[in-house]
C-alpha positions as CSV (number, residue, x, y, z in Angstrom):
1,X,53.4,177.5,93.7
2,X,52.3,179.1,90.5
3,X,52.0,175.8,88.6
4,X,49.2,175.1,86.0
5,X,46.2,172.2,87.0
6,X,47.9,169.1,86.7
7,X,45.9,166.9,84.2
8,X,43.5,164.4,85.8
9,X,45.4,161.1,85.2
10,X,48.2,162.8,86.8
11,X,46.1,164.1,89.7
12,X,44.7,160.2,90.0
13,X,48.1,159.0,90.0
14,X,49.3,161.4,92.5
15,X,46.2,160.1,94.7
16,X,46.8,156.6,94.1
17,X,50.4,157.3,95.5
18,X,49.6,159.0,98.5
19,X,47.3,156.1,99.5
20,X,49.8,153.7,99.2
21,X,52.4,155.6,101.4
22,X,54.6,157.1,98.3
23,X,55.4,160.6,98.2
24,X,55.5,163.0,94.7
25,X,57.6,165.8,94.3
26,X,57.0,167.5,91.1
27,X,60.0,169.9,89.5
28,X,58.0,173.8,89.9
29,X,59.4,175.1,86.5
30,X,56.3,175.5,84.0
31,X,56.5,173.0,81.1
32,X,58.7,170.8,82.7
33,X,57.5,167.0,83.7
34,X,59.6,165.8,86.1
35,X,58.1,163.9,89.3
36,X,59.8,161.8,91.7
37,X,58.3,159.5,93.9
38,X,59.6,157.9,96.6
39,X,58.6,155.5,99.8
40,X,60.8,154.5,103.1
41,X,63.9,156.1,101.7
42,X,66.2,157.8,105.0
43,X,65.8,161.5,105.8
44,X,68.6,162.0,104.5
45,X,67.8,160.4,100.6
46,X,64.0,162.3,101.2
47,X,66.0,165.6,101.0
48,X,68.6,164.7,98.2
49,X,65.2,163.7,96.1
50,X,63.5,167.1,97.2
51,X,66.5,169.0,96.2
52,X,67.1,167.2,92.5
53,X,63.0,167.6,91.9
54,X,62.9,171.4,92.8
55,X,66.0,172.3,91.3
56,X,65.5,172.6,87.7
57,X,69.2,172.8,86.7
58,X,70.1,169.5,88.1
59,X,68.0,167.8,85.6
């Protein structure tokens, strides 16, 4: 991905989430802020999340 550094807090966040088990998907579009996390959601609601997150039109 071509994104610019995320900004520490949101890099310490992102850790923070990883050790407790959540996952981040971020949107890829430059400038835009979106992130979704999510934790022991079905396959199923994993890839509807992934899909709304990377598609930039759908939010």
């Amino acid at each position: 991905m071509n994104q610019h550094p995320l900004p520490l807090a949101d890099r310490i966040y992102d850790a923070i989430a990883v050790l407790t088990g959540k996952h981040t998907i971020r949107c890829p579009h430059p400038g835009c802020g979106l992130h979704i996390r999510y934790r022991a959601v079905t396959p199923a609601e994993a890839k509807r999340l992934i899909d709304l997150a990377t598609e930039h039109t759908r939010h």
